[in-house]
PDB file as gemmi writes it, atoms N, CA and C in Angstrom:
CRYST1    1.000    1.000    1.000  90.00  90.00  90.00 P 1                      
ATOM      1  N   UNK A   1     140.819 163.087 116.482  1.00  0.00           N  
ATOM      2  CA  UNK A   1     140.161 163.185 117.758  1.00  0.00           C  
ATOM      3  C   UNK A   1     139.381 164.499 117.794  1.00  0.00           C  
ATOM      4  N   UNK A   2     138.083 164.539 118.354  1.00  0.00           N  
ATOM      5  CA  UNK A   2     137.451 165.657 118.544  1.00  0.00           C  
ATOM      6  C   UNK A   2     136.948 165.697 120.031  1.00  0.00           C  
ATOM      7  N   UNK A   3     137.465 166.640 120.861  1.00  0.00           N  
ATOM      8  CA  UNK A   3     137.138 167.538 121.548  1.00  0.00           C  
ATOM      9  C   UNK A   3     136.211 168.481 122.155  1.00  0.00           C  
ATOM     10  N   UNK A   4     135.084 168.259 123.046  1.00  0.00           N  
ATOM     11  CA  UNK A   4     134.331 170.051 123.227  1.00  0.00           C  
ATOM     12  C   UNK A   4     135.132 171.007 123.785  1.00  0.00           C  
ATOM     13  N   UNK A   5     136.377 170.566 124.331  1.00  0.00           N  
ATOM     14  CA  UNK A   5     137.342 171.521 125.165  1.00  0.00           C  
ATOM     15  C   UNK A   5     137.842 172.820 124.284  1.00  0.00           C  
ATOM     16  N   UNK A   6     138.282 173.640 124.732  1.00  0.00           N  
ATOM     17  CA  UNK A   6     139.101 174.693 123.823  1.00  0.00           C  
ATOM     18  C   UNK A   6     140.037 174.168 123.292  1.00  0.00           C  
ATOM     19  N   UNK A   7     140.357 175.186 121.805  1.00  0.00           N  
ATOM     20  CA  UNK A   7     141.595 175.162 121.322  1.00  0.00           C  
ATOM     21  C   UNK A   7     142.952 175.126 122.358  1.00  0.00           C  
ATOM     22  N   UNK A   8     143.348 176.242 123.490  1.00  0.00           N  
ATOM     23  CA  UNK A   8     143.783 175.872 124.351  1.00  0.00           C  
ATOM     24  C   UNK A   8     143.974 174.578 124.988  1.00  0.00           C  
ATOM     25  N   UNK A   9     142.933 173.828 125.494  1.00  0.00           N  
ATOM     26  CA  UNK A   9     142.576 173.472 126.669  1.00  0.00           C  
ATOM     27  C   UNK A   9     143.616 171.929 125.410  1.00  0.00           C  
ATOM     28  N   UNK A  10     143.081 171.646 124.212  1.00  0.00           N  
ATOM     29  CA  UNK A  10     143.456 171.287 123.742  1.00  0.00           C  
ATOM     30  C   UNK A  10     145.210 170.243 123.770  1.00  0.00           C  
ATOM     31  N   UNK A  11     145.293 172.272 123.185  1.00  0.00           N  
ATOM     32  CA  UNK A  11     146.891 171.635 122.592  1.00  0.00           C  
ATOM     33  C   UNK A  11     147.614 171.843 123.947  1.00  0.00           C  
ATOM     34  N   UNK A  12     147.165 171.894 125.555  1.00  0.00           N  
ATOM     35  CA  UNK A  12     148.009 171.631 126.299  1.00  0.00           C  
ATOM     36  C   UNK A  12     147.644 170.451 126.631  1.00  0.00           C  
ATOM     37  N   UNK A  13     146.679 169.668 126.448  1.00  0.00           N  
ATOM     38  CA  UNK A  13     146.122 168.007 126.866  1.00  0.00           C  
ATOM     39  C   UNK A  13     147.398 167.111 125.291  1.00  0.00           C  
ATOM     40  N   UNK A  14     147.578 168.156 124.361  1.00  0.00           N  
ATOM     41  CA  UNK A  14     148.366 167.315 123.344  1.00  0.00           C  
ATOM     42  C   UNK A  14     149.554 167.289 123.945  1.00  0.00           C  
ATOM     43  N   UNK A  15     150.424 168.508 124.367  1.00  0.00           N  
ATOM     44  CA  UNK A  15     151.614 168.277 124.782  1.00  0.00           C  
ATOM     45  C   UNK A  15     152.118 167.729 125.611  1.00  0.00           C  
ATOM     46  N   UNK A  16     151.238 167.637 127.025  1.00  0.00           N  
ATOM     47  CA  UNK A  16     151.535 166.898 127.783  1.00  0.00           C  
ATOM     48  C   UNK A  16     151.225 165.485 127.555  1.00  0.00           C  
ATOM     49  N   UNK A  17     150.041 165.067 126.744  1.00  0.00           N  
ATOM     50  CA  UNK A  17     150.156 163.606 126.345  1.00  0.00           C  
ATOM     51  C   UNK A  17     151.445 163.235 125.042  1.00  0.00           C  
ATOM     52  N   UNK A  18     152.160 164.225 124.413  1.00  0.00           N  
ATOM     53  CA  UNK A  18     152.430 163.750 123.202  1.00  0.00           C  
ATOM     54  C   UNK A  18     152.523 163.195 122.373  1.00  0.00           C  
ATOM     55  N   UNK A  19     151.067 163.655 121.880  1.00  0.00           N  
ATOM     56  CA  UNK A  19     150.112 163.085 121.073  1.00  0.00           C  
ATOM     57  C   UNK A  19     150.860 163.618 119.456  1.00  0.00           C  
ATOM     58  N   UNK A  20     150.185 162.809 118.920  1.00  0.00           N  
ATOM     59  CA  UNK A  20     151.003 163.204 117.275  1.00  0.00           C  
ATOM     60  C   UNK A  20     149.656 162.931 116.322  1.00  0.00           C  
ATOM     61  N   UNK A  21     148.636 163.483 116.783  1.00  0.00           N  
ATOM     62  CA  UNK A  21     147.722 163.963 115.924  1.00  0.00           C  
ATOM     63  C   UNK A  21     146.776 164.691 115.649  1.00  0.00           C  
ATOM     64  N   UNK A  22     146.109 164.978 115.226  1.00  0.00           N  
ATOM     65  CA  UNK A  22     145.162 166.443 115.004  1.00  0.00           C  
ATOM     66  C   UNK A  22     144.107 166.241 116.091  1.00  0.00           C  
ATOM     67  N   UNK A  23     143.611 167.239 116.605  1.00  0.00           N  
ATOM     68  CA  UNK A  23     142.836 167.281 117.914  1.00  0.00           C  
ATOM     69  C   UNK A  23     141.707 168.641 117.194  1.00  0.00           C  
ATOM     70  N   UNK A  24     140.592 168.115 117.013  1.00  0.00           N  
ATOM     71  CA  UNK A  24     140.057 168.838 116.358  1.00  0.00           C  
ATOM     72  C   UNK A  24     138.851 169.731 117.966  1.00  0.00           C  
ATOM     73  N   UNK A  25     138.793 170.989 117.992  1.00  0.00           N  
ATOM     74  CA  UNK A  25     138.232 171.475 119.019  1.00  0.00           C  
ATOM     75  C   UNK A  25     137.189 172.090 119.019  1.00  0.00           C  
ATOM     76  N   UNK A  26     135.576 171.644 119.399  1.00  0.00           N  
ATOM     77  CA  UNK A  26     134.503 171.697 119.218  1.00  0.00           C  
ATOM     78  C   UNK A  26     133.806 172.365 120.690  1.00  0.00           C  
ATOM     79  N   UNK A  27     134.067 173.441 121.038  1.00  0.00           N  
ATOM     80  CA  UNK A  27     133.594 173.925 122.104  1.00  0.00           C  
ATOM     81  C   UNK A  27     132.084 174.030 122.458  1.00  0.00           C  
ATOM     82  N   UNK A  28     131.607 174.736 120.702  1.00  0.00           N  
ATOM     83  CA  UNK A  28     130.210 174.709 120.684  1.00  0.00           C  
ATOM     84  C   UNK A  28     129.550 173.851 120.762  1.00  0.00           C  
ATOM     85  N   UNK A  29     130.071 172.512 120.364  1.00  0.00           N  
ATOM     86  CA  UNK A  29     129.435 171.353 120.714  1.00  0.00           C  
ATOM     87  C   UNK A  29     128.780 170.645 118.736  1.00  0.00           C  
ATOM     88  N   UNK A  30     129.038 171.369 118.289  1.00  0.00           N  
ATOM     89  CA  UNK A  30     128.069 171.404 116.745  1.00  0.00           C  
ATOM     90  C   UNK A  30     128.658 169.979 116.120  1.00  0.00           C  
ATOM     91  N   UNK A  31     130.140 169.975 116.284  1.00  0.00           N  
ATOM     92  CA  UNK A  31     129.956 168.364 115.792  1.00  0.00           C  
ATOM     93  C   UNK A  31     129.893 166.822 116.430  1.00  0.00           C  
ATOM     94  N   UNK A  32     129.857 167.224 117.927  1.00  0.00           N  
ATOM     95  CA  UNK A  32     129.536 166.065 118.802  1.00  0.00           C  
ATOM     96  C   UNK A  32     127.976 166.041 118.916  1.00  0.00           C  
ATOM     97  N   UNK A  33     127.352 166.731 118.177  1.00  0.00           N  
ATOM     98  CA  UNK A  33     125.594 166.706 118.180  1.00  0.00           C  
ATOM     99  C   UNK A  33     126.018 166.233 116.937  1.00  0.00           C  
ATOM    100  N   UNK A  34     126.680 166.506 116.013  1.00  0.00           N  
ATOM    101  CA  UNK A  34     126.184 165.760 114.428  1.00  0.00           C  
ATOM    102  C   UNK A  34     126.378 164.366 114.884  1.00  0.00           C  
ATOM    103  N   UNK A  35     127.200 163.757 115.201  1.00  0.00           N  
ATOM    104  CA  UNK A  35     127.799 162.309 115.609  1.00  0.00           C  
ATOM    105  C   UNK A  35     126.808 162.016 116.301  1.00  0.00           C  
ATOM    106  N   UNK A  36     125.886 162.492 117.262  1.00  0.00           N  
ATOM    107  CA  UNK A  36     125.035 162.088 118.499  1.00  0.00           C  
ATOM    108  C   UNK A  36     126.062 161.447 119.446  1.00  0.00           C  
ATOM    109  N   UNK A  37     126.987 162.595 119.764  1.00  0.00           N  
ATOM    110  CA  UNK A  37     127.464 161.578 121.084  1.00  0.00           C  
ATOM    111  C   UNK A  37     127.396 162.605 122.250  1.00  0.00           C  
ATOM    112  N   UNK A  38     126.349 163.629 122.067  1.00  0.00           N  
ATOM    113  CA  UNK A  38     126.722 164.546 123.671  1.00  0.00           C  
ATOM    114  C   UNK A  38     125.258 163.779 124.366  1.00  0.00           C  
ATOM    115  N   UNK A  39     125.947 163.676 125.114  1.00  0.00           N  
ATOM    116  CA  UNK A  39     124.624 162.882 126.356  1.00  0.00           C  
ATOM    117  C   UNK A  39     124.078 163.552 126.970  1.00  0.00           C  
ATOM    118  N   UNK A  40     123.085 163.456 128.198  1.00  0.00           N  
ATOM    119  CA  UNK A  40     121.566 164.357 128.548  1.00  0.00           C  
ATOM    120  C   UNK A  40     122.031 165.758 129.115  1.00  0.00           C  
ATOM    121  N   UNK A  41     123.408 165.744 129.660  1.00  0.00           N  
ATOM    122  CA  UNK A  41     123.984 166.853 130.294  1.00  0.00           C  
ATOM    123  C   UNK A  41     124.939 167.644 129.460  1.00  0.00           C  
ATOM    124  N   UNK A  42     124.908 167.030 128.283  1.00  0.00           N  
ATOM    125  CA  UNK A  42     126.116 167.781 127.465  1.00  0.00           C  
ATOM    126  C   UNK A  42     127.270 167.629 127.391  1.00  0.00           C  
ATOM    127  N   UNK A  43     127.806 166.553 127.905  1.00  0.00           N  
ATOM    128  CA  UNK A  43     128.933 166.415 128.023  1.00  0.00           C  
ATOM    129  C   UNK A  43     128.877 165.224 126.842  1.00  0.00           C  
ATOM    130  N   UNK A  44     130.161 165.198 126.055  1.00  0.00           N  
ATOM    131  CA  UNK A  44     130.327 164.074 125.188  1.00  0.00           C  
ATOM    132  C   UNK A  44     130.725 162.655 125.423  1.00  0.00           C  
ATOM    133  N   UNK A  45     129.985 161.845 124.941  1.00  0.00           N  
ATOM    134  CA  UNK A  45     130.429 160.218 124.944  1.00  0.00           C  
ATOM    135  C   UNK A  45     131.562 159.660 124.568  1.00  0.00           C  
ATOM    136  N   UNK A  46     132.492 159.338 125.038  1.00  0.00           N  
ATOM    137  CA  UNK A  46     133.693 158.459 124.426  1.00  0.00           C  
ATOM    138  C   UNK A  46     133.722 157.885 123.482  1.00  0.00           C  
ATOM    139  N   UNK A  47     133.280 157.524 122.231  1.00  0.00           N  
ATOM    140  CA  UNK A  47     133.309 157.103 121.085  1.00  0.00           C  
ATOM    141  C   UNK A  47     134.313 156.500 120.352  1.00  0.00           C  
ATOM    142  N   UNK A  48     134.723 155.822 119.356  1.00  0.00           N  
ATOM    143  CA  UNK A  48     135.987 156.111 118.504  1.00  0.00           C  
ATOM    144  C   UNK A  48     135.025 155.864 117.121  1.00  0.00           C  
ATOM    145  N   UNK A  49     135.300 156.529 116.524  1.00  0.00           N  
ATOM    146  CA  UNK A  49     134.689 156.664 114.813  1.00  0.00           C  
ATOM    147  C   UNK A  49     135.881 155.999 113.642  1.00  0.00           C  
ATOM    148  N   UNK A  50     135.474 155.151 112.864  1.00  0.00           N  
ATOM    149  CA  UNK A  50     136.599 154.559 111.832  1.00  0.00           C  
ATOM    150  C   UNK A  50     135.984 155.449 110.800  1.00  0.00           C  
ATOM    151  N   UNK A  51     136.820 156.172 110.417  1.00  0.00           N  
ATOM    152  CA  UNK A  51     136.306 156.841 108.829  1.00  0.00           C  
ATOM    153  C   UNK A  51     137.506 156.694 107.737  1.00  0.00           C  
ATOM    154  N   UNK A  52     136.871 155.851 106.826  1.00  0.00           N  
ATOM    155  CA  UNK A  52     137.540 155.838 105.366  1.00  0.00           C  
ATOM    156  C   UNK A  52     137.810 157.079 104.797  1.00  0.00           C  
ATOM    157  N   UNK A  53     139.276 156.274 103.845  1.00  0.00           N  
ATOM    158  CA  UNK A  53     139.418 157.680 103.223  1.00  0.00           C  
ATOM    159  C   UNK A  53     138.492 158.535 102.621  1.00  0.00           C  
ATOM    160  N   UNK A  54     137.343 157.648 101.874  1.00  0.00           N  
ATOM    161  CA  UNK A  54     136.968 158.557 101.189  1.00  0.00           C  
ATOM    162  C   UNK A  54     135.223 159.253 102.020  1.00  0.00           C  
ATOM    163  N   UNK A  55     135.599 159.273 103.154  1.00  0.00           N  
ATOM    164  CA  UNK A  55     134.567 159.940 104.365  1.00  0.00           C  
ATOM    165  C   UNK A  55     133.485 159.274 104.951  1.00  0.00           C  
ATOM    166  N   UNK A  56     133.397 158.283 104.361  1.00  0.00           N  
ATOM    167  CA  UNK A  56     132.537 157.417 105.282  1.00  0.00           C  
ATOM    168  C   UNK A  56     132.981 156.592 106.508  1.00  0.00           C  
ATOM    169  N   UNK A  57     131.772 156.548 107.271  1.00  0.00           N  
ATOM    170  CA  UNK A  57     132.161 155.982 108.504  1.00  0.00           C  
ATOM    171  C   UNK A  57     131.990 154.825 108.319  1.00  0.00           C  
ATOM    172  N   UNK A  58     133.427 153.498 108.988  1.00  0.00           N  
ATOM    173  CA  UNK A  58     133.379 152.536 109.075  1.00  0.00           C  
ATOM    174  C   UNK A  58     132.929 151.922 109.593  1.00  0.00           C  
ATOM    175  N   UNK A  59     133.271 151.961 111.217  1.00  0.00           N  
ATOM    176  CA  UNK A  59     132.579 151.258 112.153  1.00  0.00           C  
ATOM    177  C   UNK A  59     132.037 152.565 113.346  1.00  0.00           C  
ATOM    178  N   UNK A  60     131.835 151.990 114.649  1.00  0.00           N  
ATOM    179  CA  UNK A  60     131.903 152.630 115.511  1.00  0.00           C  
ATOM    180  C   UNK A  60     132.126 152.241 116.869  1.00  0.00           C  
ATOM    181  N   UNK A  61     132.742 152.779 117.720  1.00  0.00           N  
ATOM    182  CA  UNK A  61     133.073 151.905 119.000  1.00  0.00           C  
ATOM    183  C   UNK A  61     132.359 152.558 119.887  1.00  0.00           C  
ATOM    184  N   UNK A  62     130.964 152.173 120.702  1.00  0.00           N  
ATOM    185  CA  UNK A  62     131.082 152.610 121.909  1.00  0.00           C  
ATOM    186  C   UNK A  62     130.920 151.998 123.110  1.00  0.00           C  
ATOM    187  N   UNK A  63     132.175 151.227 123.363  1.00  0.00           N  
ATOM    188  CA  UNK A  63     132.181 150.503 124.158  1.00  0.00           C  
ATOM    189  C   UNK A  63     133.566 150.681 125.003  1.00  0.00           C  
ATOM    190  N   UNK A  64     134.168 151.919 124.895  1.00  0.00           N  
ATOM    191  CA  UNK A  64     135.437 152.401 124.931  1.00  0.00           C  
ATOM    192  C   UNK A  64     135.795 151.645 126.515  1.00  0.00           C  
ATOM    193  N   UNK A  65     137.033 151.287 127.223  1.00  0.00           N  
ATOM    194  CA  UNK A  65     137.819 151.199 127.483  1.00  0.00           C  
ATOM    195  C   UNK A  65     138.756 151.671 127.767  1.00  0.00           C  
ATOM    196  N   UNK A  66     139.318 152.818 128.864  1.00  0.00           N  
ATOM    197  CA  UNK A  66     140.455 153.657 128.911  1.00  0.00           C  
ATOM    198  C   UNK A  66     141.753 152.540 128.943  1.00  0.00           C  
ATOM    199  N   UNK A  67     141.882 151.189 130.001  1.00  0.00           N  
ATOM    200  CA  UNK A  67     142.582 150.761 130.261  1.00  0.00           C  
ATOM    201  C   UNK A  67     143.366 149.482 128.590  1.00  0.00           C  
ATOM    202  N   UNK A  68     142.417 149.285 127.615  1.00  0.00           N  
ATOM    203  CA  UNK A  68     142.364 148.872 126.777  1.00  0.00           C  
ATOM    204  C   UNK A  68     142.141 149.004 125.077  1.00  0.00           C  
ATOM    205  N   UNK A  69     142.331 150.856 124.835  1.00  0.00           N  
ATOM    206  CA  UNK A  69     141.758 151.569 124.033  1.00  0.00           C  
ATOM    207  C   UNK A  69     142.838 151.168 122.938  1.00  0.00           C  
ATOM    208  N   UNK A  70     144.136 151.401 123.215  1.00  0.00           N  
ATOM    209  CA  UNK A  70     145.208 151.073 122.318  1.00  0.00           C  
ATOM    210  C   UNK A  70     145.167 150.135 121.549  1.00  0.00           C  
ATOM    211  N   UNK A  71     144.940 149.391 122.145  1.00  0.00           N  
ATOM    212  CA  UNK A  71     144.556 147.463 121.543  1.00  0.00           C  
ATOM    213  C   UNK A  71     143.641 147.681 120.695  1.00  0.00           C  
ATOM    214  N   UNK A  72     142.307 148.151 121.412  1.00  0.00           N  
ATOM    215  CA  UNK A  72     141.310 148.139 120.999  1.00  0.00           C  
ATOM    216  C   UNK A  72     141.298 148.761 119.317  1.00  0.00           C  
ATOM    217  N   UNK A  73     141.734 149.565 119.563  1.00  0.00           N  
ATOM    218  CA  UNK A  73     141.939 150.384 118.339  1.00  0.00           C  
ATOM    219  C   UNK A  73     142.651 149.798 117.189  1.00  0.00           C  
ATOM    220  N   UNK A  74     143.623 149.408 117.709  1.00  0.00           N  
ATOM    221  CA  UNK A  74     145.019 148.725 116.922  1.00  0.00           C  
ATOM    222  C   UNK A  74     144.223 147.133 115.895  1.00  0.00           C  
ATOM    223  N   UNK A  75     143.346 146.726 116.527  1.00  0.00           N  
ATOM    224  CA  UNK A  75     143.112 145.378 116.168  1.00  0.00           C  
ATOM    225  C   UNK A  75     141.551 146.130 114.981  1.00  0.00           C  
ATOM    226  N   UNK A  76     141.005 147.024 115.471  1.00  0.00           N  
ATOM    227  CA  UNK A  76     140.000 147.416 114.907  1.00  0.00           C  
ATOM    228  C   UNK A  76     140.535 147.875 113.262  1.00  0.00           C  
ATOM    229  N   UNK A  77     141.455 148.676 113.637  1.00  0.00           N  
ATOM    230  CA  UNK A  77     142.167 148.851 112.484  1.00  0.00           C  
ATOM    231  C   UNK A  77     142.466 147.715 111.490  1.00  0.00           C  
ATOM    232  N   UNK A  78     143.401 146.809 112.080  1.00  0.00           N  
ATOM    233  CA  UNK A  78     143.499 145.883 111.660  1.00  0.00           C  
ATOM    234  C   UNK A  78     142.554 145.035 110.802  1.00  0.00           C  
ATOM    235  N   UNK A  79     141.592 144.550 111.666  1.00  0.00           N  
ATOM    236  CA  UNK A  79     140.291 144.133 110.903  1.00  0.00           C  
ATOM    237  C   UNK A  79     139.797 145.026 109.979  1.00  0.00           C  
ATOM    238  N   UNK A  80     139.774 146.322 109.753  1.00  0.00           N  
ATOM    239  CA  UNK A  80     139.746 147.196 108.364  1.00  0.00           C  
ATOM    240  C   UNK A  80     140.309 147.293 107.478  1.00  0.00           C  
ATOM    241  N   UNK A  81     141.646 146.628 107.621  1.00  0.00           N  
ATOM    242  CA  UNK A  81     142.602 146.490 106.573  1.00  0.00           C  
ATOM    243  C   UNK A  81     143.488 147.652 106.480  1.00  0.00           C  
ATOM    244  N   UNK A  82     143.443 148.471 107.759  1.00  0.00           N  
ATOM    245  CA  UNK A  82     144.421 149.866 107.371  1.00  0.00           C  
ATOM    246  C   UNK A  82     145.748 149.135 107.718  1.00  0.00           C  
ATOM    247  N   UNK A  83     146.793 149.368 107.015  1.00  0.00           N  
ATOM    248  CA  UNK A  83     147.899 149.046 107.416  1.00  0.00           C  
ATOM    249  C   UNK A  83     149.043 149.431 108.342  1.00  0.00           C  
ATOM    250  N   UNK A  84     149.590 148.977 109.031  1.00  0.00           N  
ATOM    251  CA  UNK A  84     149.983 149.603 110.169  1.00  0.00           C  
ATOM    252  C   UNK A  84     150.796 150.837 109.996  1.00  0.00           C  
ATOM    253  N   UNK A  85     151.150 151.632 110.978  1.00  0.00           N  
ATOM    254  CA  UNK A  85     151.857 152.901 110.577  1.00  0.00           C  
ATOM    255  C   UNK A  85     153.440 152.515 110.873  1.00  0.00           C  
ATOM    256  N   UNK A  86     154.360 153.024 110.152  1.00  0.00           N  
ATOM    257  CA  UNK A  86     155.942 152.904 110.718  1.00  0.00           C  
ATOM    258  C   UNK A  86     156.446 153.931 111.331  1.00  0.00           C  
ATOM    259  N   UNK A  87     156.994 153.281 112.626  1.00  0.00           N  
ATOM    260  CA  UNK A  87     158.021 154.245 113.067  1.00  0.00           C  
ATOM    261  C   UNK A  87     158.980 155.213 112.876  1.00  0.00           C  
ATOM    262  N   UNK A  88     159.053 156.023 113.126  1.00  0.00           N  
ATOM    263  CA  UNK A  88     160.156 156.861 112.986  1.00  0.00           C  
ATOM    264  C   UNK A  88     161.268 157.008 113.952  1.00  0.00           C  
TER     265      UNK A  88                                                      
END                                                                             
């Protein structure tokens, strides 16, 4: 996940969501302009990016969904062939 928020602003949006993955924090904005997702005011687009292991981008979602993102994601995956993750 990438972020324009602070490092801060961040890892307290991680803890209180407890989230269990890297939250990468782009204040300057430099890699939500590489992606093209900051819109006319600067603020960034909701996106989700599929990137293969070996760095290419798979697909792209922007058609995000707060109420349906999980799914969304889960099945996207799926159709990529990543295999699901196990519980701990």
């Amino acid at each position: 996940m990438v972020s324009v928020d602070t490092a801060d602003q961040n890892r307290a949006f991680a803890a209180q969501e407890s989230a269990d993955f890297p939250i990468l924090s782009d204040p300057g904005k430099t890699t939500a302009a590489a992606y093209g997702v900051l819109g006319p005011v600067g603020l960034a687009r909701r996106w989700t990016f599929y990137v293969g292991p070996d760095g290419r981008i798979l697909e792209i979602d922007k058609s995000i969904s707060t109420g349906s993102a999980g799914a969304d994601v889960s099945a996207t995956l799926k159709k990529l062939g990543v295999p699901p993750r196990r519980s701990v």
